[in-house]
PDB file of N, CA, C and O in Angstrom, chain B, residues numbered from 101:
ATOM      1  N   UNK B 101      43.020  75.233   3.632  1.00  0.00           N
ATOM      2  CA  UNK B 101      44.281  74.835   4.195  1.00  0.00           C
ATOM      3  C   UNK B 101      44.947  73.747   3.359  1.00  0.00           C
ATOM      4  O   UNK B 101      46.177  73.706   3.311  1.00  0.00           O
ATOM      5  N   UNK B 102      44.232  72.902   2.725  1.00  0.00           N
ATOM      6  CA  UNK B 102      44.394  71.754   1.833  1.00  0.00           C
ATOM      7  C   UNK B 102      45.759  72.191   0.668  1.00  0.00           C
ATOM      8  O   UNK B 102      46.890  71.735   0.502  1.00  0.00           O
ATOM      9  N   UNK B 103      44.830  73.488  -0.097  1.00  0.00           N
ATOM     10  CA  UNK B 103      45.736  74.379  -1.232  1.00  0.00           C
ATOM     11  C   UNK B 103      47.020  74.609  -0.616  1.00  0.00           C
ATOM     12  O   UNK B 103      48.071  74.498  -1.247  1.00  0.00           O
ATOM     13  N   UNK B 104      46.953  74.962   0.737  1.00  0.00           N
ATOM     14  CA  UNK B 104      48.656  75.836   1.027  1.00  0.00           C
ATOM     15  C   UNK B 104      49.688  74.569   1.089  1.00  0.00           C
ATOM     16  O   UNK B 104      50.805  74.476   0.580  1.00  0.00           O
ATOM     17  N   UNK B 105      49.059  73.752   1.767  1.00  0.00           N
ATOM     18  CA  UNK B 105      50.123  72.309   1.929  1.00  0.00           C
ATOM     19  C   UNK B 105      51.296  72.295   0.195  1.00  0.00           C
ATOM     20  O   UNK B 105      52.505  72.214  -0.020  1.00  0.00           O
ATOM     21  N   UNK B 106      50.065  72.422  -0.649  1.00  0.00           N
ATOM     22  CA  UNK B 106      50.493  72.064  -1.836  1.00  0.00           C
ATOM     23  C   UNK B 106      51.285  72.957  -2.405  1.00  0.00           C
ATOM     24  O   UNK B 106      52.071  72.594  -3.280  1.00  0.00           O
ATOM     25  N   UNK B 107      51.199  74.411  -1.957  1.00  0.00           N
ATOM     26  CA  UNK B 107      52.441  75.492  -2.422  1.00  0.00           C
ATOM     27  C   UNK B 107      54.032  74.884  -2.638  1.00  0.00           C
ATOM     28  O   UNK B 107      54.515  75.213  -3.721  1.00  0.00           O
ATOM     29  N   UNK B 108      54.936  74.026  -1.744  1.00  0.00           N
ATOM     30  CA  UNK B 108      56.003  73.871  -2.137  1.00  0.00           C
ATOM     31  C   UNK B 108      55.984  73.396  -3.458  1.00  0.00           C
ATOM     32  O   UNK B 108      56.444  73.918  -4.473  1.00  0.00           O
ATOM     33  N   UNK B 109      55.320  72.214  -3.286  1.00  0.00           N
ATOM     34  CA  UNK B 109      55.346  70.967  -4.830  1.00  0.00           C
ATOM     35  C   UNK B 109      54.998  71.715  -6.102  1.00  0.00           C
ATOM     36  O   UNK B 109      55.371  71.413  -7.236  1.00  0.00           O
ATOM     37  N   UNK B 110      54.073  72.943  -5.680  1.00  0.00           N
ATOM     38  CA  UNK B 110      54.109  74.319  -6.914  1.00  0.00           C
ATOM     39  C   UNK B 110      54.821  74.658  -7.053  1.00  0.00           C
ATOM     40  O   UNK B 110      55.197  74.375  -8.190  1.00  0.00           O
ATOM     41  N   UNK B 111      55.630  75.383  -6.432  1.00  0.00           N
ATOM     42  CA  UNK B 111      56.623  76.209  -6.593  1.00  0.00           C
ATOM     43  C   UNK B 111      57.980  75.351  -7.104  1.00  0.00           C
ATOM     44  O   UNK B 111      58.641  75.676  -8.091  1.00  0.00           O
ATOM     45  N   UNK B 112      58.192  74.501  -6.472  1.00  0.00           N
ATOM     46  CA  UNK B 112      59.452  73.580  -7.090  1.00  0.00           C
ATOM     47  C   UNK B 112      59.137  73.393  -8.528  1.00  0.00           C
ATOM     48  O   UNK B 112      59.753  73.739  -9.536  1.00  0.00           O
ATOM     49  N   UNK B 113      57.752  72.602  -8.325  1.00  0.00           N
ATOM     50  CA  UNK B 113      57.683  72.310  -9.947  1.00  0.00           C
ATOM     51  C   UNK B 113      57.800  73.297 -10.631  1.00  0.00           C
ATOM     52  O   UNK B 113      58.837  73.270 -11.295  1.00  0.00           O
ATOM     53  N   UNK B 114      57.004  74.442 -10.812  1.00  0.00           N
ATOM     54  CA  UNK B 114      57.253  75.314 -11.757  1.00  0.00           C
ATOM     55  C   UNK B 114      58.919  76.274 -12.094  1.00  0.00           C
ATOM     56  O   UNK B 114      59.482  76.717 -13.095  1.00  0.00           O
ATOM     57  N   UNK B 115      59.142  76.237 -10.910  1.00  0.00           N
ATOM     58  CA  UNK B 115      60.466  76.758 -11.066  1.00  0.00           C
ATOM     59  C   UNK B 115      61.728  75.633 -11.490  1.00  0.00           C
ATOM     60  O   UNK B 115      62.868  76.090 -11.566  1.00  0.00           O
ATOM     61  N   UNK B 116      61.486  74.071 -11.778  1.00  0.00           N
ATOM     62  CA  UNK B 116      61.982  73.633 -11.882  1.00  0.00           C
ATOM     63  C   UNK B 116      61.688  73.389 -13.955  1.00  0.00           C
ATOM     64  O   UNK B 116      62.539  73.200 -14.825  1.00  0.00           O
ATOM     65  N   UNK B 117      60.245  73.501 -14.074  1.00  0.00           N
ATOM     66  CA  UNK B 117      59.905  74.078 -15.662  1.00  0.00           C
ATOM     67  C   UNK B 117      60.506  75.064 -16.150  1.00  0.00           C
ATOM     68  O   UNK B 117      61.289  74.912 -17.087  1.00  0.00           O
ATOM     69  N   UNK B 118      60.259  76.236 -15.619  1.00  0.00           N
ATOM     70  CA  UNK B 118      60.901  77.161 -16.310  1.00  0.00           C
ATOM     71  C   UNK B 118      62.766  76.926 -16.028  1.00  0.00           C
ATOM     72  O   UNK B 118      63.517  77.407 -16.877  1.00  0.00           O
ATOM     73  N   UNK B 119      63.199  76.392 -15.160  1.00  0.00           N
ATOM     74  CA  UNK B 119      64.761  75.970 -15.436  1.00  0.00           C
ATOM     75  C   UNK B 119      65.434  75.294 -16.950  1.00  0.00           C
ATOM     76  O   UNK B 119      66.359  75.539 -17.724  1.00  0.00           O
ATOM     77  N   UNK B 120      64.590  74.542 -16.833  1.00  0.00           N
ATOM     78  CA  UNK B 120      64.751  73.540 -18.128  1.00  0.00           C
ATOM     79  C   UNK B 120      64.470  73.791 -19.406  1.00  0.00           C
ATOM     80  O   UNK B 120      65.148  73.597 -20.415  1.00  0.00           O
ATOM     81  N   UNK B 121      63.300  74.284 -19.253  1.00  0.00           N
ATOM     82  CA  UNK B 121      63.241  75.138 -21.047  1.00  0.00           C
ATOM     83  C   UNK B 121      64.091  76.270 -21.004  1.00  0.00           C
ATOM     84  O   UNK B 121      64.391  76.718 -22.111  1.00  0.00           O
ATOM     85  N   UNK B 122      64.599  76.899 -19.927  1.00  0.00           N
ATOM     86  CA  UNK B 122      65.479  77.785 -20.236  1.00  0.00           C
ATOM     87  C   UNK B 122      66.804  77.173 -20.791  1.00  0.00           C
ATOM     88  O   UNK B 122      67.390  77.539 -21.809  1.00  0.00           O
ATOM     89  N   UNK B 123      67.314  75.770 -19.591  1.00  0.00           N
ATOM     90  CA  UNK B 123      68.396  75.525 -20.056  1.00  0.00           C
ATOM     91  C   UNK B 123      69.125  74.487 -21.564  1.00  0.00           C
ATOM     92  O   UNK B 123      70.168  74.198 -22.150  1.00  0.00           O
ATOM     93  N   UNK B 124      67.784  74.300 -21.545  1.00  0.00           N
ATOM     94  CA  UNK B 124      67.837  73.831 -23.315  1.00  0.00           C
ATOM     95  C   UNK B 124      67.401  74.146 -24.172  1.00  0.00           C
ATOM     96  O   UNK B 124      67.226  73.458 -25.177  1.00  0.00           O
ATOM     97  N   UNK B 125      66.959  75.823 -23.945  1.00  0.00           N
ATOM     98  CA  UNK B 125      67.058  76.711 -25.314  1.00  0.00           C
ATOM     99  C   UNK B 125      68.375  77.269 -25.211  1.00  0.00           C
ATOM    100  O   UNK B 125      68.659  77.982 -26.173  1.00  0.00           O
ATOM    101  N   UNK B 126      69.280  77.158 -24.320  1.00  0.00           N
ATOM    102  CA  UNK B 126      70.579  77.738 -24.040  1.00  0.00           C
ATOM    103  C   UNK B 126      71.909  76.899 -24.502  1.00  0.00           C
ATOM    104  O   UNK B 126      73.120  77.095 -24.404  1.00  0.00           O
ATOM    105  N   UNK B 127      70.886  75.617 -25.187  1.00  0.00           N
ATOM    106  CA  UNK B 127      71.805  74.607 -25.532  1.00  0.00           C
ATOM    107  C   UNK B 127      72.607  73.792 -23.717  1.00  0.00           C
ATOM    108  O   UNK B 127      71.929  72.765 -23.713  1.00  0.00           O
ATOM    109  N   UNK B 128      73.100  73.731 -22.993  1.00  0.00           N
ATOM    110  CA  UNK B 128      73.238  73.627 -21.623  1.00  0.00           C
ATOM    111  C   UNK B 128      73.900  72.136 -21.952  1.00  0.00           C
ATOM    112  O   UNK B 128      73.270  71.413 -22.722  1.00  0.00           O
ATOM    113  N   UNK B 129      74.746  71.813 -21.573  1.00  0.00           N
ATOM    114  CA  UNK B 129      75.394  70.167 -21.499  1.00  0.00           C
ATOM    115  C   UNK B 129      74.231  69.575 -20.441  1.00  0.00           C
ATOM    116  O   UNK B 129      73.663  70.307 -19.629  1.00  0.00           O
ATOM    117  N   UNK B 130      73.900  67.793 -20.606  1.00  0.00           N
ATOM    118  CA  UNK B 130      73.102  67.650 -20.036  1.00  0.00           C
ATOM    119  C   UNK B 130      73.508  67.346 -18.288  1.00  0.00           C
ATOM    120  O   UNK B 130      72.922  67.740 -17.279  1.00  0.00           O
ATOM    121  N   UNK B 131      74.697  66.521 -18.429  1.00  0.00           N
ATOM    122  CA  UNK B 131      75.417  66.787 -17.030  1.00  0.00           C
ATOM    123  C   UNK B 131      75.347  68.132 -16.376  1.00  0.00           C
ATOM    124  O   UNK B 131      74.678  68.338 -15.364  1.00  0.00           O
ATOM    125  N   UNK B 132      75.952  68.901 -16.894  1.00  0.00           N
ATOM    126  CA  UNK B 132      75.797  70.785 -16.045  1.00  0.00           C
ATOM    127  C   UNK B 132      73.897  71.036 -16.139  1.00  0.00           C
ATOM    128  O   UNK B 132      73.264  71.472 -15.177  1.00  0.00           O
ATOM    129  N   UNK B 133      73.381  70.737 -17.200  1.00  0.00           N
ATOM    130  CA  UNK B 133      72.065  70.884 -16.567  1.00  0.00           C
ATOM    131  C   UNK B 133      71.307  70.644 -15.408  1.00  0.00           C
ATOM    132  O   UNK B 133      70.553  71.342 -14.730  1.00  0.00           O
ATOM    133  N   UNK B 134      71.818  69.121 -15.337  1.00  0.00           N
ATOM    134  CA  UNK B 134      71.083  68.261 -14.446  1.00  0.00           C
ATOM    135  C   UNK B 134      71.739  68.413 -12.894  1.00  0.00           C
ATOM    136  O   UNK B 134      71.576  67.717 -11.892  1.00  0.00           O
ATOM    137  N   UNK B 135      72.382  69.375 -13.080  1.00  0.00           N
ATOM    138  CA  UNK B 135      73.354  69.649 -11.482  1.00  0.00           C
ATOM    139  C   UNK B 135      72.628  70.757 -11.091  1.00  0.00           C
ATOM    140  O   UNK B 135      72.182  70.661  -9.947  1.00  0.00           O
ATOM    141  N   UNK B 136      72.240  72.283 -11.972  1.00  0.00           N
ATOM    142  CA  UNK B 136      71.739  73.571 -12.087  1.00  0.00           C
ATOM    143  C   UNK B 136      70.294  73.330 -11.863  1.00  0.00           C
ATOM    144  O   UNK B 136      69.553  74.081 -11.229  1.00  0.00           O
ATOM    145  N   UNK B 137      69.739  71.512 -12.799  1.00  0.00           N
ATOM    146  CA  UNK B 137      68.234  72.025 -12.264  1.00  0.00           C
ATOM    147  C   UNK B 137      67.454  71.107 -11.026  1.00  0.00           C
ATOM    148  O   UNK B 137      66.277  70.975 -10.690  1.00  0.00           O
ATOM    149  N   UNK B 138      69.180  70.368 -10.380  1.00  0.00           N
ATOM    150  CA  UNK B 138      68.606  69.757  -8.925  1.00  0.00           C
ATOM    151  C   UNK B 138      68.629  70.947  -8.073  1.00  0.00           C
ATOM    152  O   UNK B 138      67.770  71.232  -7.239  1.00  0.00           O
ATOM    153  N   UNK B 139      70.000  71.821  -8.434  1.00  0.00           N
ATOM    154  CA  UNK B 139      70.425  73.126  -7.493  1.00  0.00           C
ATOM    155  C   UNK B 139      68.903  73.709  -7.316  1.00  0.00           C
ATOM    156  O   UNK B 139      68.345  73.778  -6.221  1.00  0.00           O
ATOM    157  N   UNK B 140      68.335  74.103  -8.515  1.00  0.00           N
ATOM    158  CA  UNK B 140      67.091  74.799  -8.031  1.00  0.00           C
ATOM    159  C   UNK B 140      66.045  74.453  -7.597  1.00  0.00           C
ATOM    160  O   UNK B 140      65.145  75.150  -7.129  1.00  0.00           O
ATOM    161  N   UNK B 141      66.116  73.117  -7.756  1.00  0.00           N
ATOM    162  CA  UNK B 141      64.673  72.486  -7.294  1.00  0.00           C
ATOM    163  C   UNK B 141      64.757  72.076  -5.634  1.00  0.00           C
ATOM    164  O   UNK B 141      63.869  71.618  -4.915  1.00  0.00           O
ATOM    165  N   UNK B 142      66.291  72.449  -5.284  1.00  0.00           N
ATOM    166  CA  UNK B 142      66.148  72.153  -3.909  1.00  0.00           C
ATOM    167  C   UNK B 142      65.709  73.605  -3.656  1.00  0.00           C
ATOM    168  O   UNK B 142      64.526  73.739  -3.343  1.00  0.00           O
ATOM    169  N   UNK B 143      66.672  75.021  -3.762  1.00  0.00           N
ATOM    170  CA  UNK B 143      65.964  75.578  -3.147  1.00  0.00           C
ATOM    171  C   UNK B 143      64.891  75.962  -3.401  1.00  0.00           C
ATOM    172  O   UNK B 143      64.478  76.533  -2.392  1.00  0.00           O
ATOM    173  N   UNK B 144      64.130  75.993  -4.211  1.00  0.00           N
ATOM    174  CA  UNK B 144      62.855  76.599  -4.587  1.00  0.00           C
ATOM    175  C   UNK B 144      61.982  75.618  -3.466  1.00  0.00           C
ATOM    176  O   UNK B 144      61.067  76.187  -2.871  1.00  0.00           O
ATOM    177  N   UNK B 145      62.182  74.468  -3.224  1.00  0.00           N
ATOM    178  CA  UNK B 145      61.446  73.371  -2.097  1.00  0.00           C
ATOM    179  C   UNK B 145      61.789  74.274  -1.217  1.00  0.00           C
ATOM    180  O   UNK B 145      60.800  74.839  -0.751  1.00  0.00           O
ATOM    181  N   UNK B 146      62.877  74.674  -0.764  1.00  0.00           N
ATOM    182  CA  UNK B 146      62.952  75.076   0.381  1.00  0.00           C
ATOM    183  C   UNK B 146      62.439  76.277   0.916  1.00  0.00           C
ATOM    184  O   UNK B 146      62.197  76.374   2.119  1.00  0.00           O
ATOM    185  N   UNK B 147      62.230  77.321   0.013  1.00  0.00           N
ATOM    186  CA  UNK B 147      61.670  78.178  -0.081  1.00  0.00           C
ATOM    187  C   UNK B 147      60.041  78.604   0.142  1.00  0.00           C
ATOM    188  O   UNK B 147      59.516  79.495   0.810  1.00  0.00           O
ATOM    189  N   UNK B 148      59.399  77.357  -0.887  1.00  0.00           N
ATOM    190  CA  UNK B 148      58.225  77.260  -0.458  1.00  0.00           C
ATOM    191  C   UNK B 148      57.722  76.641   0.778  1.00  0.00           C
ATOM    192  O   UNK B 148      56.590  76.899   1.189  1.00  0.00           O
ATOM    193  N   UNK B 149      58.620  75.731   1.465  1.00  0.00           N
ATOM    194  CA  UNK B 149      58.215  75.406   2.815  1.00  0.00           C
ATOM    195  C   UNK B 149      58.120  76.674   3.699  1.00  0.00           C
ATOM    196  O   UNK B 149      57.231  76.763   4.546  1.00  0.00           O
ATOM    197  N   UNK B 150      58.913  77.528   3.530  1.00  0.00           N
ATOM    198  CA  UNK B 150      59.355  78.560   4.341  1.00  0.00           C
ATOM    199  C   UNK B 150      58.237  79.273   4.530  1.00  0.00           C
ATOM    200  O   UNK B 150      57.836  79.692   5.616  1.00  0.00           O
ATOM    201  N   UNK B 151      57.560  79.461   3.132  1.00  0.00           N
ATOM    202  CA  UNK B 151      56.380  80.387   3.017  1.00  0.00           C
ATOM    203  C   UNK B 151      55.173  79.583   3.588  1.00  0.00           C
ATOM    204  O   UNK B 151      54.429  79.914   4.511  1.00  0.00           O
ATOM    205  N   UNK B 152      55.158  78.897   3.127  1.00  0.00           N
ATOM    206  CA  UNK B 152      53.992  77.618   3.719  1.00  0.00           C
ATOM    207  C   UNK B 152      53.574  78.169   4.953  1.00  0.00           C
ATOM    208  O   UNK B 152      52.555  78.816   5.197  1.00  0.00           O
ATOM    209  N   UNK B 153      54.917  77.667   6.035  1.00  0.00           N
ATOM    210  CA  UNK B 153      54.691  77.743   7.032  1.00  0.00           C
ATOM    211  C   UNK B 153      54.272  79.166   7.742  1.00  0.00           C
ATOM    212  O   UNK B 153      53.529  79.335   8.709  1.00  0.00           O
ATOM    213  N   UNK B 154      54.991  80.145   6.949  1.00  0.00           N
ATOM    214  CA  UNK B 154      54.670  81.674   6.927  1.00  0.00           C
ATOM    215  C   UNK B 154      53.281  82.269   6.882  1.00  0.00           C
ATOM    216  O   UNK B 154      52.916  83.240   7.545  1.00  0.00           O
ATOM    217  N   UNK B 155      52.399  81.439   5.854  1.00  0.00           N
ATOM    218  CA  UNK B 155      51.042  81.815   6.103  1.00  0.00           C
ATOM    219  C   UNK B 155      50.433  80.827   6.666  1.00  0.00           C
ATOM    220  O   UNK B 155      49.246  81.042   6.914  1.00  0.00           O
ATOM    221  N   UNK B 156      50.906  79.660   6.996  1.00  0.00           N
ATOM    222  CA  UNK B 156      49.832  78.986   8.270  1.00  0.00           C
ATOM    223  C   UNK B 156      50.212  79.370   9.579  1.00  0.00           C
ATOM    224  O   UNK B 156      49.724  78.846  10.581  1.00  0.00           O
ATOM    225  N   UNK B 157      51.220  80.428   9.613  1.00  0.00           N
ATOM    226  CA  UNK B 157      51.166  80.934  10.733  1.00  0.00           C
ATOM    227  C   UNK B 157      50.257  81.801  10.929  1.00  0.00           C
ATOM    228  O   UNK B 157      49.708  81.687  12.025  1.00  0.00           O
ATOM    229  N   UNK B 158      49.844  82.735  10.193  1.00  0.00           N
ATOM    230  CA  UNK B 158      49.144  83.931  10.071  1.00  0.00           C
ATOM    231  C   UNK B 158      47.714  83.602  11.168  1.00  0.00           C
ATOM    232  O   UNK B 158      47.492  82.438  11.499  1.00  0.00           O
ATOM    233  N   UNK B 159      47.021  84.480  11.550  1.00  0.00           N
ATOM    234  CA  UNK B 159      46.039  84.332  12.131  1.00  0.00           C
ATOM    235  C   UNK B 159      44.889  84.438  11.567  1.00  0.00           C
ATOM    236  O   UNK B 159      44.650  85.543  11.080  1.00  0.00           O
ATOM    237  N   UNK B 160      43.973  83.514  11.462  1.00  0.00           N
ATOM    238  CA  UNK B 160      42.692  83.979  10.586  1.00  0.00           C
ATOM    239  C   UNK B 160      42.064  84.970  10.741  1.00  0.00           C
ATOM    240  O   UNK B 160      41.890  85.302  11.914  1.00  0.00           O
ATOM    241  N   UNK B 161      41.559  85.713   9.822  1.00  0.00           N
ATOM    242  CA  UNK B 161      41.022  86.895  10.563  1.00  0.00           C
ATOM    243  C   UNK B 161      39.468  86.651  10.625  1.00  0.00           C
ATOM    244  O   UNK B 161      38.755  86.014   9.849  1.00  0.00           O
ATOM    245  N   UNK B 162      39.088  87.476  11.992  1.00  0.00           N
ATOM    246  CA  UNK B 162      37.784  86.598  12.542  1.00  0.00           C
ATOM    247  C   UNK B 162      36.667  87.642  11.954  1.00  0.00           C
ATOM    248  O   UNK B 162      36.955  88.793  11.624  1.00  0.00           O
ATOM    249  N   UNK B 163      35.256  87.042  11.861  1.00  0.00           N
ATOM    250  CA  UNK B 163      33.937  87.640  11.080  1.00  0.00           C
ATOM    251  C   UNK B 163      33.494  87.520  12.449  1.00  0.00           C
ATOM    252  O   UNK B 163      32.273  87.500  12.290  1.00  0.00           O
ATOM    253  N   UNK B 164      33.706  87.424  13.749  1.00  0.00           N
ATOM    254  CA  UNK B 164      32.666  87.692  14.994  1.00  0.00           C
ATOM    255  C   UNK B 164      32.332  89.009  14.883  1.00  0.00           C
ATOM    256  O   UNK B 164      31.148  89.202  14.606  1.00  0.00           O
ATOM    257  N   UNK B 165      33.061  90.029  15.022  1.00  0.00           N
ATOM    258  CA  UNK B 165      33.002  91.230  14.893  1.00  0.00           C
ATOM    259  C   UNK B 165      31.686  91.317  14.402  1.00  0.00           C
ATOM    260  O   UNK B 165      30.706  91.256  15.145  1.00  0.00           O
ATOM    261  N   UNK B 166      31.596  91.512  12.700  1.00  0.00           N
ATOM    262  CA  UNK B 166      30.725  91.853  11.299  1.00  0.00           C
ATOM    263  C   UNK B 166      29.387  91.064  12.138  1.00  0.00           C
ATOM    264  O   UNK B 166      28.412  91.746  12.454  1.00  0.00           O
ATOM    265  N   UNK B 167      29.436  89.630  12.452  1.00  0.00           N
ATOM    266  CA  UNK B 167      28.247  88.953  12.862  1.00  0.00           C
ATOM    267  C   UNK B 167      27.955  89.430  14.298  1.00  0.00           C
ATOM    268  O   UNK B 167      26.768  89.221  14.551  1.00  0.00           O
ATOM    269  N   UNK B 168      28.755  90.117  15.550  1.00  0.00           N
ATOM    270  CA  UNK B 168      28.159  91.303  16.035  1.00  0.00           C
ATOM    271  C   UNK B 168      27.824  92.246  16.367  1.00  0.00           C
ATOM    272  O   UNK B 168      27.467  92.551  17.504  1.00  0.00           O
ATOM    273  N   UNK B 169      27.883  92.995  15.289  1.00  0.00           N
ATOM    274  CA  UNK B 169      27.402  94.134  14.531  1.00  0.00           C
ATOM    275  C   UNK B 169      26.262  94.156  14.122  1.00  0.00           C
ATOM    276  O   UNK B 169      25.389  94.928  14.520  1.00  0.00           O
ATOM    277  N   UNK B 170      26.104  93.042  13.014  1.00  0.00           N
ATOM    278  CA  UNK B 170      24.309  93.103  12.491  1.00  0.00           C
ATOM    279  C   UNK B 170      23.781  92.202  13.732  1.00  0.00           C
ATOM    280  O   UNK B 170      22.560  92.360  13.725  1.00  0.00           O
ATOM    281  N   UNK B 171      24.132  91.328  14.797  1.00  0.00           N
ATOM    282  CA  UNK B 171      23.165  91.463  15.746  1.00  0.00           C
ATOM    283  C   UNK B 171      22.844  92.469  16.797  1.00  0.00           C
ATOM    284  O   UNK B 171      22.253  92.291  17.863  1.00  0.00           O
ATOM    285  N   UNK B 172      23.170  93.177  16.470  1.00  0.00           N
ATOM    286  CA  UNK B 172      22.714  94.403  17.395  1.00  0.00           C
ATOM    287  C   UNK B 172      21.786  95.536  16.576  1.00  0.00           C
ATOM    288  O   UNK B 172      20.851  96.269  16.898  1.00  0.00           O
ATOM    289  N   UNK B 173      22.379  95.343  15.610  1.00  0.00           N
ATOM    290  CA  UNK B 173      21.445  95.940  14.745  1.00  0.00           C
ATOM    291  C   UNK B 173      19.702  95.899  14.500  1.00  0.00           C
ATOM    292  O   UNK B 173      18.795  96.725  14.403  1.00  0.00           O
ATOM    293  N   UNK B 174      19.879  94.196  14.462  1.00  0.00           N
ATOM    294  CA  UNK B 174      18.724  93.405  14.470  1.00  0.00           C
ATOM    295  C   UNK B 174      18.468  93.639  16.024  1.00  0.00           C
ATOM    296  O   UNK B 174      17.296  93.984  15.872  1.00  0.00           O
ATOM    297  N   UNK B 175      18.572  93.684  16.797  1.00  0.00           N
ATOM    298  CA  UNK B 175      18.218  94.406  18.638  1.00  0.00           C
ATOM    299  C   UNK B 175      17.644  94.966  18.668  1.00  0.00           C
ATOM    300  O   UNK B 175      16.559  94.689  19.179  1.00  0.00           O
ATOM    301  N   UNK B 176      17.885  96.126  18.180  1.00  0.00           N
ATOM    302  CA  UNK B 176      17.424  97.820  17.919  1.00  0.00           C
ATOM    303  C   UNK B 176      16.383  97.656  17.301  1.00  0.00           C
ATOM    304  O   UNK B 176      15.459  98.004  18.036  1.00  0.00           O
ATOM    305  N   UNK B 177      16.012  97.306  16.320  1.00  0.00           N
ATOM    306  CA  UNK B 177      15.188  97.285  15.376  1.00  0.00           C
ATOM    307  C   UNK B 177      14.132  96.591  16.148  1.00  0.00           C
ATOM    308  O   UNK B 177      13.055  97.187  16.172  1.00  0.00           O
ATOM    309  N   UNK B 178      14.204  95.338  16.855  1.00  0.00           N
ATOM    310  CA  UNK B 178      12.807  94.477  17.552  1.00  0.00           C
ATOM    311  C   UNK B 178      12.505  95.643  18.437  1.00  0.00           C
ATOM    312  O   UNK B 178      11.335  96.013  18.526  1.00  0.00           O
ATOM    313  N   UNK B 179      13.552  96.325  19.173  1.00  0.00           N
ATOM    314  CA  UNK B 179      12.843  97.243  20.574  1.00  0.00           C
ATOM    315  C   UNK B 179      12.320  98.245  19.800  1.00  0.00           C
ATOM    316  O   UNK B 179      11.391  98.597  20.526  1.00  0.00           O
ATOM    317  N   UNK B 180      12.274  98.856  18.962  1.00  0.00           N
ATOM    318  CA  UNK B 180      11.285 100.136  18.289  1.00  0.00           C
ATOM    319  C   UNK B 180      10.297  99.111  17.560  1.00  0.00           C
ATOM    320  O   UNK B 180       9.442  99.643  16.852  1.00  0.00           O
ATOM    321  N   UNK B 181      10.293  97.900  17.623  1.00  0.00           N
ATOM    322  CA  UNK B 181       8.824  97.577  17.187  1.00  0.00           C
ATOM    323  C   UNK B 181       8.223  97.387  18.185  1.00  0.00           C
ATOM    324  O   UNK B 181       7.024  97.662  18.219  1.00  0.00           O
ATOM    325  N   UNK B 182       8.890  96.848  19.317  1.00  0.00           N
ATOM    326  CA  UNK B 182       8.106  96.468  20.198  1.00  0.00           C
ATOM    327  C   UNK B 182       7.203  98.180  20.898  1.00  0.00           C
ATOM    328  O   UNK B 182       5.991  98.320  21.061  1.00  0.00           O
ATOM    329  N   UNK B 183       8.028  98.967  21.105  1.00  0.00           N
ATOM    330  CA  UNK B 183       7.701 100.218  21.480  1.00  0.00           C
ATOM    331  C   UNK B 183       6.497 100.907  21.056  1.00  0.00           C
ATOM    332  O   UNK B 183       5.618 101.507  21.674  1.00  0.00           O
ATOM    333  N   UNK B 184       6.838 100.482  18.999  1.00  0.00           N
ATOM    334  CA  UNK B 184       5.562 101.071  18.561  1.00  0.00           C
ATOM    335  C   UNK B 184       4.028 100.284  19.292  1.00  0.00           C
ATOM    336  O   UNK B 184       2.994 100.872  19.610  1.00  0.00           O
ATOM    337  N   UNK B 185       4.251  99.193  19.375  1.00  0.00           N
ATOM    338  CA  UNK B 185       3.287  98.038  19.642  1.00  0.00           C
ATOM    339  C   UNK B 185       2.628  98.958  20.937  1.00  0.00           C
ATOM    340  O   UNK B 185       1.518  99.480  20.828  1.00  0.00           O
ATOM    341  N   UNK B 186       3.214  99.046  21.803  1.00  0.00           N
ATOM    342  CA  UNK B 186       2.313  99.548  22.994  1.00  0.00           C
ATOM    343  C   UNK B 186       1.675 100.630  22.843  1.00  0.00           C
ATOM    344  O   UNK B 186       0.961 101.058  23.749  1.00  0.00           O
TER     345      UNK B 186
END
């Protein structure tokens, strides 16, 4: 849960990297840059909150099931020993 917190501050940052080497291999005035690469760094924040919250909504998916399954398994198996025993 630790990792997902940290998805926005990923996503901004990187999308706020690749803004910038784009916009100064494009040559880009630094004023019009610096307007284009707040523009994106807001929404890309905003974006990743969105998702954030999108998979901490999600429901974990539960292993009770799988764990009872092989205990029943393990059930079966003691009563045919016990069976053979008598």
């Amino acid at each position: 849960m630790k990792r997902i917190r940290l998805l926005p501050a990923f996503v901004t940052l990187l999308a706020g990297a690749i803004t910038s080497i784009t916009l100064y291999v494009l040559r880009v005035e630094a004023y019009i840059m610096l307007l284009i690469l707040l523009a994106v760094l807001l929404i890309f924040y905003v974006l990743g909150v969105i998702a954030m919250k999108i998979i901490m909504d999600c429901p974990p998916k539960e292993k009770k099931e799988e764990e009872d399954g092989e205990g029943e398994v393990i059930q079966k198996e003691e009563s045919k020993v016990k069976d053979n025993s008598k």
